[in-house]
N, C-alpha and C positions, 0 to 999 in steps of 0.2 A: 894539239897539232905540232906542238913542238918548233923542230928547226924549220919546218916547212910556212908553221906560222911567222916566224922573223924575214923570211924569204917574201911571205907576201907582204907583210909593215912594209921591207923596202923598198919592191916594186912600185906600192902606191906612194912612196914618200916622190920616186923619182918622177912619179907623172904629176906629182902636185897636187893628188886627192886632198881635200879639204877633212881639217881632222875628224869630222863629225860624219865625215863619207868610212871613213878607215874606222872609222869603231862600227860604223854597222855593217861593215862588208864581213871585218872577223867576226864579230857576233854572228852575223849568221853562217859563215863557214866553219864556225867551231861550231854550231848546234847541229847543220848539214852531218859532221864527224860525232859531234854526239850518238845523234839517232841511229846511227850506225855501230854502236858502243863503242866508242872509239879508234874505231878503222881509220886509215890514214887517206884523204881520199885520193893517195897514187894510186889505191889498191880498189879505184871502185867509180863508174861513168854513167854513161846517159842513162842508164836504166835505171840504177840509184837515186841519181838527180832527181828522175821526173817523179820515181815511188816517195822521194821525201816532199817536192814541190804539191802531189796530192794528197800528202795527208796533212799539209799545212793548211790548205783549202778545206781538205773533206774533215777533219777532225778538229782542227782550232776554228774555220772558219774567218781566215785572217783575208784581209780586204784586199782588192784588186792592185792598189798603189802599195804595199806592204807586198805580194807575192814579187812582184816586179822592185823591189831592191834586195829579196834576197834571191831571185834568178842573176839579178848586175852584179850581186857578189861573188854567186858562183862562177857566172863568165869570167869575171877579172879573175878567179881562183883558177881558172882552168885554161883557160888563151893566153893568162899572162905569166903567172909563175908558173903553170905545170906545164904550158907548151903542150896541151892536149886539146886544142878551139875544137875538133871535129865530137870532143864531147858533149860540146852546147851548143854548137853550128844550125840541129834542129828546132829547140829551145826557143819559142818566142813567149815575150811581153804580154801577157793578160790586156785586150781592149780596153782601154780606157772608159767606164763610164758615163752616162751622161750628167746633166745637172746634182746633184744631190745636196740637195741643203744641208749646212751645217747645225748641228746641236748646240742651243743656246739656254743660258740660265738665264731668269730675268735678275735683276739688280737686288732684289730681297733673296734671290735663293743664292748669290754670288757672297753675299756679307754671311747668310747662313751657312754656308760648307766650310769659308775659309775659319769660321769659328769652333768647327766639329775639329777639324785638321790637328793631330798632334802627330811625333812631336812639334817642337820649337824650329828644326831647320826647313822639312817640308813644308807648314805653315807658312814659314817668310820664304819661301819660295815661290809658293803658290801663289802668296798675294804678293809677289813681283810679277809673274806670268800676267796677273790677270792686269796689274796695274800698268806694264807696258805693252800686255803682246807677244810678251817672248816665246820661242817655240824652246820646248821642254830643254835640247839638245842645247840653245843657245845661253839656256839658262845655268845648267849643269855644269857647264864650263866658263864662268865666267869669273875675273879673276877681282881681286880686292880691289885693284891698280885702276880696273874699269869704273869704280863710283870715281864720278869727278862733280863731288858735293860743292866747289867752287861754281862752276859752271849750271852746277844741278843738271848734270848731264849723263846720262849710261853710254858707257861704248859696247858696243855689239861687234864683235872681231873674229870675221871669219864665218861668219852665218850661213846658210842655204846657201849654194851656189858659189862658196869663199868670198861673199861680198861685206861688207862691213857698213854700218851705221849707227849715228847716233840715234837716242832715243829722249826726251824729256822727263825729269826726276821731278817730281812735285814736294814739297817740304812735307805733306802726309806722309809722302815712301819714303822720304830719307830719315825720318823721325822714325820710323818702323824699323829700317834698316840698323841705324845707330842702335838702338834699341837692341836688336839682334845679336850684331856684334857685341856689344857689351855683357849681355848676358854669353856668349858663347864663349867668348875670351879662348879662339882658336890660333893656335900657330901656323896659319897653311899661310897656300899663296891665293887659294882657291875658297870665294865667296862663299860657295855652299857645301863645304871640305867633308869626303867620304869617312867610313870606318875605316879606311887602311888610311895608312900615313901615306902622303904626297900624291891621291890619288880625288875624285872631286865626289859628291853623293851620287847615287845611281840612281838611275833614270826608274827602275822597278820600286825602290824603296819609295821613293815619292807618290805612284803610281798605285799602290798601294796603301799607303798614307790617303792617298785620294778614296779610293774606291772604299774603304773602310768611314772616311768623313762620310761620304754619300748614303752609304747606311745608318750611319748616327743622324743626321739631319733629315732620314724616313723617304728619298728622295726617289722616285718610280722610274724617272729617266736616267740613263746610264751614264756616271759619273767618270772622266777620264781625261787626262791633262791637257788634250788642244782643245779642248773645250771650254777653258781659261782664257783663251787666245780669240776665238770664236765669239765667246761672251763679250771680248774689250772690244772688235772689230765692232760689232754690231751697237752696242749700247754707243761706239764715239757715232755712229752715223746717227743715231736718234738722236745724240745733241746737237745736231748741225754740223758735224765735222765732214768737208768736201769728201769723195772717193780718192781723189790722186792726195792728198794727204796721208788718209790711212794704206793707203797703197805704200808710199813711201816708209810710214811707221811701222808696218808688217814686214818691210822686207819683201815686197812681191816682185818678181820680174816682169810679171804679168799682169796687167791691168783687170783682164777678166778673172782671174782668182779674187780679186775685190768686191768685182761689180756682183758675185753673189751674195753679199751680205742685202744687198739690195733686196732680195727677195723673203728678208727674214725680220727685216727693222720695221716694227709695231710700226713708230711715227710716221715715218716715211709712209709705209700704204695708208694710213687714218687720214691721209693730206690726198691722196687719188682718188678720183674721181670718176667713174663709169659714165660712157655718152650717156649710157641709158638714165642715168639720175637729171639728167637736163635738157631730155625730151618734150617738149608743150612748155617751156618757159624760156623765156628773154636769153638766159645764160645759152638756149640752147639755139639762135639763131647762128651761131658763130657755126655750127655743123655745114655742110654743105656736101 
């Protein structure tokens, strides 16, 4: 995309897009220009749009919360730097789904993938995701400066939403971590530092790394990095950890993005109890 590309970086720098918004907005405005073989897209509108938005649907099959951030990329591509809004003005947001439980490893197939995982950087990345929570994005970008091994503490800077939070380091992770660094003996600024110089790993090569462990460890359900994320929410609720806690440690704005782990944590429902099991006995005079 060229100069058109640096035109959009600035626009979102000046509205304050959070950095993890700006890499996914160009990533999908440059593949939008890919599928196009590199047409420019001054040279191409709603019609394009919608022919590329359904073969993301009909050919990749990419999910309802995925279509709808790269239609938000498009729109900012086209209302804000091209000054063409009446090109996405018809363009609506895919309905929101309903409930959909999330994908969980239990704790034996958690210690097994992350041992299939090479190399050495996705590995220690993966068992940071799963040991704090982190979401893939937050992890990728995270910088040296963020371990605060005094504290035993991870700073998370700039997250979902441009919020920020700390996270709790257990001397397990931080012994894995040290561990890491030592063998990697990298000169970046960035904790899990890409193949080009000054740039951080990418989000596919992990992604990958994953999907590859999940076939080494024979695993039938579909292996894919928030499901790192998925597995931590869930297994802290089996040990008694409250919902507005992991709400907090997730990073949610929304309490009910938490309260669906409820529907998937073994312990919790083995502790419920159906009227019907305390029908004709004592426990069950409390009915009325």
């Amino acid at each position: 995309m060229g100069t058109l590309r640096d035109r959009m970086v600035d626009d979102m720098k000046l509205r304050g897009l959070a950095p993890i918004t700006q890499e996914s907005y160009l990533r999908y405005a440059q593949r939008f220009a890919d599928h196009y073989q590199g047409r420019s897209p001054l040279k191409l509108g709603e019609r394009e749009i919608r022919d590329f938005l359904l073969h993301l649907v009909k050919e990749e099959g990419i999910a309802p919360s995925t279509q709808g951030v790269c239609l938000a990329s498009l729109q900012f591509l086209y209302r804000v730097t091209l000054r063409r809004p009446e090109e996405v003005a018809c363009l609506k947001h895919p309905k929101r789904p309903g409930l959909v439980l999330p994908h969980v490893l239990s704790g034996s197939e958690v210690g097994k993938l992350l041992s299939c995982i090479t190399p050495l950087r996705p590995r220690t990345m993966c068992t940071l995701m799963y040991a704090t929570g982190l979401r893939i994005d937050e992890a990728v970008h995270l910088l040296v400066t963020d371990i605060d091994s005094t504290r035993g503490v991870l700073h998370v800077r700039k997250g979902k939403g441009g919020r920020d939070r700390d996270l709790p380091l257990g001397e397990k992770l931080l012994g894995v971590l040290r561990e890491y660094w030592r063998l990697l003996r990298a000169q970046s600024p960035y904790l899990f530092p890409g193949d080009v110089p000054g740039r951080p790993i990418t989000r596919d090569s992990v992604s990958s790394a994953l999907r590859r462990a999940g076939k080494a460890a024979q695993f039938k359900k579909r292996v894919f990095p928030h499901i790192l994320r998925h597995s931590y929410a869930t297994h802290l609720l089996e040990m008694g950890t409250d919902v507005r806690t992991i709400q907090v440690l997730l990073g949610h704005a929304d309490i009910n993005s938490t309260l669906r782990y409820l529907h998937v944590a073994r312990e919790r429902l083995a502790t419920i109890k159906s009227p019907f099991d305390v029908l004709g006995t004592s426990d069950g005079d409390v009915l009325r």
